[in-house]
C-alpha angles and dihedrals in degrees: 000000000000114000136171098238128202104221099160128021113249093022129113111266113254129217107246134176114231135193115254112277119228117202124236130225109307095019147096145218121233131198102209120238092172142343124189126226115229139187090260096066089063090059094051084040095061098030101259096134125078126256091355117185103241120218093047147157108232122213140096103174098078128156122192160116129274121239103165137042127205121223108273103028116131126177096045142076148208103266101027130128116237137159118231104205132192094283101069098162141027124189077221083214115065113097099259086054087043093044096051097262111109098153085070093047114147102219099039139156129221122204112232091013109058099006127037116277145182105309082099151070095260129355133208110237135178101250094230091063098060119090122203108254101188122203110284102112140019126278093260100043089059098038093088095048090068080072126002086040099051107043077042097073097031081068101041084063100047093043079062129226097301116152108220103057123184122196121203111211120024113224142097104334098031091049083061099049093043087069085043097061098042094051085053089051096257128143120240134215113182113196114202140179102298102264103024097127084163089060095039090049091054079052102069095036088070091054106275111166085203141013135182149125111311083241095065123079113242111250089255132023121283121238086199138359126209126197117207089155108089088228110123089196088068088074112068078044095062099043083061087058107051125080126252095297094020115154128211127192128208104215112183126088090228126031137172110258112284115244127245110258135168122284082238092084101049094038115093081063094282096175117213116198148153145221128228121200116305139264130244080252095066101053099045084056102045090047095052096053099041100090094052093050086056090222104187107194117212102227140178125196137231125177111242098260090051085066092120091048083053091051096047088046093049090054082049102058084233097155141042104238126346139349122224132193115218111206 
């Protein structure tokens, strides 16, 4: 196998042949068609995460085939289409796991981050953490929903059933769940960098009521924000922007500190909170419900040793949507 292969943080990832993987009791091996490249995969890039495994593959938005089955998998077969996430392992005992909240587990596992993941030829994945695709859509197309999707549509949920939604940051997640949210009648104001008129005006191709620079109010009041952008300024802003009992989610796993602002802004039970990975559930309901909601992802595609041309062009802002590496 080939893989892109994170040796130093902070360093370029390096191309690297590998020995064949062989996959252990409950998991699979995969033979990579796609795998996106998030946000996410800058932080573990440049060492913003805690306690990261170093070397490592990057990469948690896979799509691929199965071509091998561990001993004790059940459900799956040799030839089928499935998607591996973020969350990559559960301990499947700790309270959170026993109390219906996995994403929270103590003792968990990220694909990409702390086990090898997608910027590669085939990966090694729990089988429990690979959902059926199917075989409506191509390969790219489905690569960003493994994480923007996903943690897409976990937000979504926990920002409520407002009707009037802003999203701060408009990229890879928030051009999902724009689609999402109109396709559930809601309303749509997408905050930008101050200035993008090419972003704003994607915006408002998917469906966005409104779009403008993430220091401008939007022209009403929010039921609910949600930051995909890792700016910590952008909170007591869009506290500002939502309505009395308001509610704003900060959606990234990393984010810069958040500044100090007045109590004004979070009084009238304005509510801040965050998400943290995702559960199977989620993604078992998203997926299903992808293909009715008709999502189109806006993609552009690397081949995989072009992985650290993705990533600059990701910090740059060189691209509307997700990027995608092709093995």
């Amino acid at each position: 196998m080939h893989a892109m292969v994170l040796n130093k943080l902070g360093a370029a990832l390096e191309w690297t042949n590998l020995a064949d993987r062989q996959p252990g009791p409950g998991e699979i091996r995969v033979k990579v068609a796609a795998c996106g490249v998030c946000r996410t995969d800058l932080h573990v890039v440049d060492g913003e995460l805690p306690d990261p495994k170093v070397p490592i593959i990057p990469g948690h938005e896979i799509v691929g085939r199965i071509d091998v089955i561990g001993p004790g998998v059940e459900g799956l077969r040799v030839g089928e289409r499935v998607g591996v996430p973020w969350l990559g392992h559960t301990c499947g005992v700790c309270s959170y796991c026993m109390g219906g909240h996995e994403n929270l587990c103590d003792r968990p596992r990220f694909t990409g981050y702390t086990q090898d993941g997608g910027f590669a030829t085939a990966t090694i994945a729990d089988a429990r953490f690979a959902f059926p695709l199917g075989e409506i859509g191509s390969d790219v197309a489905l690569a960003p929903l493994l994480c923007a999707g996903l943690i897409g549509w976990r937000s979504l949920a926990i920002a409520g059933s407002g009707k009037a939604l802003g999203l701060y940051g408009f990229g890879a997640a928030a051009h999902i769940v724009a689609q999402v949210a109109k396709w559930q009648g809601r309303s749509v104001f997408a905050f930008t960098r101050p200035g993008d008129a090419t972003t704003q005006a994607f915006a408002r191709r998917l469906g966005a009521a409104w779009a403008g620079g993430s220091d401008e109010m939007p022209p009403e009041p929010l039921d609910a924000a949600i930051i995909y952008a890792t700016v910590g300024d952008l909170v007591p802003m869009a506290l500002k922007a939502v309505r009395k009992g308001g509610r704003v989610v900060c959606a990234g796993i990393h984010m810069s500190d958040i500044p100090r602002f007045p109590y004004a802004l979070l009084w009238e039970e304005r509510q801040l909170v965050s998400v943290a990975n995702l559960t199977r559930q989620d993604g078992i309901d998203f997926l299903r419900l992808a293909p009715d909601i008709g999502i189109v992802t806006e993609t552009t595609r690397y081949a995989l040793d072009q992985a650290n041309q993705a990533l600059a062009d990701l910090r740059a802002g060189r691209f509307e949507g997700a990027a995608v590496l092709v093995p």
